[in-house]
C-alpha positions as CSV (number, residue, x, y, z in Angstrom):
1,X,102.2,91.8,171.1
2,X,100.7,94.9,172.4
3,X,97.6,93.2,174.2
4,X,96.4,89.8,175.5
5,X,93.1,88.3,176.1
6,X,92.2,85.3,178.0
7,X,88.9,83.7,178.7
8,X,89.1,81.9,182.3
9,X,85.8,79.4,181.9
10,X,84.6,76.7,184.2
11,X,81.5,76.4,187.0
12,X,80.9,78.3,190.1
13,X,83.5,77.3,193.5
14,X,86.7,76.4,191.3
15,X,88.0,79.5,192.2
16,X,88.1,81.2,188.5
17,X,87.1,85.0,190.3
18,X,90.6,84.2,192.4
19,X,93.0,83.3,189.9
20,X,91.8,86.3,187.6
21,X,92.3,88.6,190.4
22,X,95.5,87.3,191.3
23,X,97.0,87.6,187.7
24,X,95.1,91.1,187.4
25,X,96.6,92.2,190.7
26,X,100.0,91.1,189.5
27,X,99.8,92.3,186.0
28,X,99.1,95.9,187.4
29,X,102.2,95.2,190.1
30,X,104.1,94.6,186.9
31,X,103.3,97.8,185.3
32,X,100.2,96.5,183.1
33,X,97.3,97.9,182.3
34,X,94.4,95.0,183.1
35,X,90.6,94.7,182.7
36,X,88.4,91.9,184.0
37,X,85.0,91.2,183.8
38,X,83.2,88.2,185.2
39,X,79.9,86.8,183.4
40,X,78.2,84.1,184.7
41,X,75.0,82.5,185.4
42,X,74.0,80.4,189.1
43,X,78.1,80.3,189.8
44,X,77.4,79.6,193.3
45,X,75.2,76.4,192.2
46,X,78.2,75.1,190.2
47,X,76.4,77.0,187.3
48,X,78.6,78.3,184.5
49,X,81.2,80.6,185.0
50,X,83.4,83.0,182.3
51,X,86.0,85.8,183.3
52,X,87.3,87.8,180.9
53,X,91.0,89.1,181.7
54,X,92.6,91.5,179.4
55,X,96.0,92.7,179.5
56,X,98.2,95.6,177.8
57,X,96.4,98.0,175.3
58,X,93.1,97.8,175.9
59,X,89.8,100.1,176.6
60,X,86.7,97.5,176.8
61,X,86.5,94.7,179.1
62,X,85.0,92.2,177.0
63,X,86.9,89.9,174.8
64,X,85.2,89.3,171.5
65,X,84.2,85.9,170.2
66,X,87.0,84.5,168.3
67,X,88.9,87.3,170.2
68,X,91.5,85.2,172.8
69,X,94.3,84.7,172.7
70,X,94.5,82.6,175.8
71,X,91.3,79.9,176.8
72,X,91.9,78.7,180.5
73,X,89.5,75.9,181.2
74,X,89.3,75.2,184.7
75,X,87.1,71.7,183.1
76,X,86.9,70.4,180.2
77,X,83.0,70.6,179.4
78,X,83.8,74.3,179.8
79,X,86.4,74.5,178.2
80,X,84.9,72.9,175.2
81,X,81.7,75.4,175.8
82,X,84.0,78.4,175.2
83,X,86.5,77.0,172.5
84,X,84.5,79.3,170.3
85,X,86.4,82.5,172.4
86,X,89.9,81.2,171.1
87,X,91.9,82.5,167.9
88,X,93.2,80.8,165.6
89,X,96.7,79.6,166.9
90,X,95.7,80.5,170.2
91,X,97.0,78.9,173.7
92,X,94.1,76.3,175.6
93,X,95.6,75.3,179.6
94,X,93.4,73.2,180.2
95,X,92.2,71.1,184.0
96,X,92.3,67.8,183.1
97,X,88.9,67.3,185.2
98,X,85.3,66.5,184.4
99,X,82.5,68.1,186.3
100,X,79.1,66.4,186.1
101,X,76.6,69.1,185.2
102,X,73.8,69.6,188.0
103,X,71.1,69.3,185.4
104,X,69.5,65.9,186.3
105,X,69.5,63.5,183.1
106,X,72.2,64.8,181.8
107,X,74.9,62.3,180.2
108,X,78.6,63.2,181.3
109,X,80.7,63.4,178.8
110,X,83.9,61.1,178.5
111,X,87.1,62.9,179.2
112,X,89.0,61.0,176.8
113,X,86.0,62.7,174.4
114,X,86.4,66.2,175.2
115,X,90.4,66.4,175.5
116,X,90.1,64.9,171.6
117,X,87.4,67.7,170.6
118,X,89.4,70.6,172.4
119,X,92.5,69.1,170.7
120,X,90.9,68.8,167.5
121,X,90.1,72.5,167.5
122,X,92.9,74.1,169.3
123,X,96.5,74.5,167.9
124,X,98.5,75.0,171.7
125,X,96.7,72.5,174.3
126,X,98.5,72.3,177.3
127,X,97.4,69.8,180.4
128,X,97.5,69.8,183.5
129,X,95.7,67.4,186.1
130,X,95.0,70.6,188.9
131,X,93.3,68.8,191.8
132,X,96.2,65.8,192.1
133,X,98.9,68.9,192.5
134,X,96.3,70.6,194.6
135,X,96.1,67.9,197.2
136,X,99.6,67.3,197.1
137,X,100.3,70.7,198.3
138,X,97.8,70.4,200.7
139,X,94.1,71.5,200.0
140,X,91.4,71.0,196.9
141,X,91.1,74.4,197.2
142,X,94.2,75.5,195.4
143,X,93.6,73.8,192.0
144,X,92.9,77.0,190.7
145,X,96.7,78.1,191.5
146,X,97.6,75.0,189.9
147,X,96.1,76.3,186.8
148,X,97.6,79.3,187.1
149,X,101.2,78.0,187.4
150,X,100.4,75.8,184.6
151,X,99.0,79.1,182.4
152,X,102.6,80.7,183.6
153,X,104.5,77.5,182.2
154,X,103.6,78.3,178.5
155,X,105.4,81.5,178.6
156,X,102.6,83.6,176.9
157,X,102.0,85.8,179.7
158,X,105.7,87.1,179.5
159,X,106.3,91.1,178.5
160,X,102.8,91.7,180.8
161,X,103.1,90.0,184.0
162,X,106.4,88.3,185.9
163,X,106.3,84.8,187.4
164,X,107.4,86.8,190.5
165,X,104.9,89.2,190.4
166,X,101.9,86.4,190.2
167,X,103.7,84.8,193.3
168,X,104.2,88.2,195.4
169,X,100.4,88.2,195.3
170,X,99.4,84.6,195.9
171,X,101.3,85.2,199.4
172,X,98.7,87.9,200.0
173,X,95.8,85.3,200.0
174,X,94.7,82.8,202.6
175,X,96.9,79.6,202.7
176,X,99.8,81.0,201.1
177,X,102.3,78.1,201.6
178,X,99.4,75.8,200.5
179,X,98.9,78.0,197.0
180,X,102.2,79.0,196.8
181,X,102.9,75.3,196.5
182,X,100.3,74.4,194.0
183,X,101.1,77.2,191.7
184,X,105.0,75.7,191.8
185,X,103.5,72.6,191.1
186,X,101.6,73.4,188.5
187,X,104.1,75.7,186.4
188,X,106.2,72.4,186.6
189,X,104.1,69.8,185.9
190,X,102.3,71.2,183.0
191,X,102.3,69.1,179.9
192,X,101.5,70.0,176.3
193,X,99.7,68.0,174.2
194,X,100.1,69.6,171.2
């Protein structure tokens, strides 16, 4: 594969600008050429949030729509929001975490609900429950590393960017031994639903 494209979706403070940095910082450590582009709306009101991370041969930033390769959904009412990003046979990591919208009146949807309609329409699903690691290696904060371990447990980032490389520049950010930890966590504790 000469490129890969992965949509990083979720709502503003989960940390989706960090972990695409991180994994574009790394891939360029590694010897990759990277683009990423964030789009998003009130992020900092827990409004919806996209990043766009593309890897290898590439000249634009964006990915087109039935374009990724890769979803990440940092939640699943995200995640199901942006299912319409992944290819056919593509890879979903997914947080196994609800986030009520702000909108008032607006019904939740059941988890159970949207893990069966992301399954339904996804071929790869992997899951992984980011803010139980995250607290077990010491901070809420760091779900977004747990993601990213899990993202580096499927194997589909191999040939762009080394499980070394991402770690190397997790130790760069604040609370290294905290991230460091979740990340571990997460690229072990992953599980694949399909």
């Amino acid at each position: 594969m000469e490129r890969l494209n992965i949509i990083v979706a979720g709502v503003g403070g989960q940390g989706l600008i960090t972990l695409s940095n991180v994994l574009g910082k790394a891939a360029v450590n590694s010897g990759t050429k990277v683009l990423v582009a964030e789009t998003h709306g009130l992020s900092q009101r827990g409004g919806s949030v996209e990043v766009h991370v593309r890897l290898g041969n590439v000249y634009a930033p964006l990915i087109p729509v039935g374009g990724a390769d890769i979803l990440v959904g940092m939640e699943l009412i995200e995640a199901a929001r942006f299912l319409y990003y992944l290819k056919s046979g593509g890879v979903t990591v997914l947080n196994d975490r609800v986030i009520k919208p702000a909108v008032p009146g607006v019904i939740e949807p059941a988890r159970d609900d949207l893990v069966n309609y992301i399954s339904s329409h996804a071929s790869n699903v992997y899951l992984v429950n980011a803010l139980e690691l995250a607290e077990r290696a010491g901070s809420p904060l760091a779900q977004n590393m747990a993601v990213l371990g899990a993202l580096v447990s499927t194997g589909i980032l191999e040939g762009f960017v080394s499980k070394e490389a991402i770690v190397r520049v997790i130790k760069t950010l604040r609370n290294p031994e905290v991230n460091v930890k979740a990340f571990e966590l997460g690229f072990s504790e992953t599980r694949r639903l399909k």
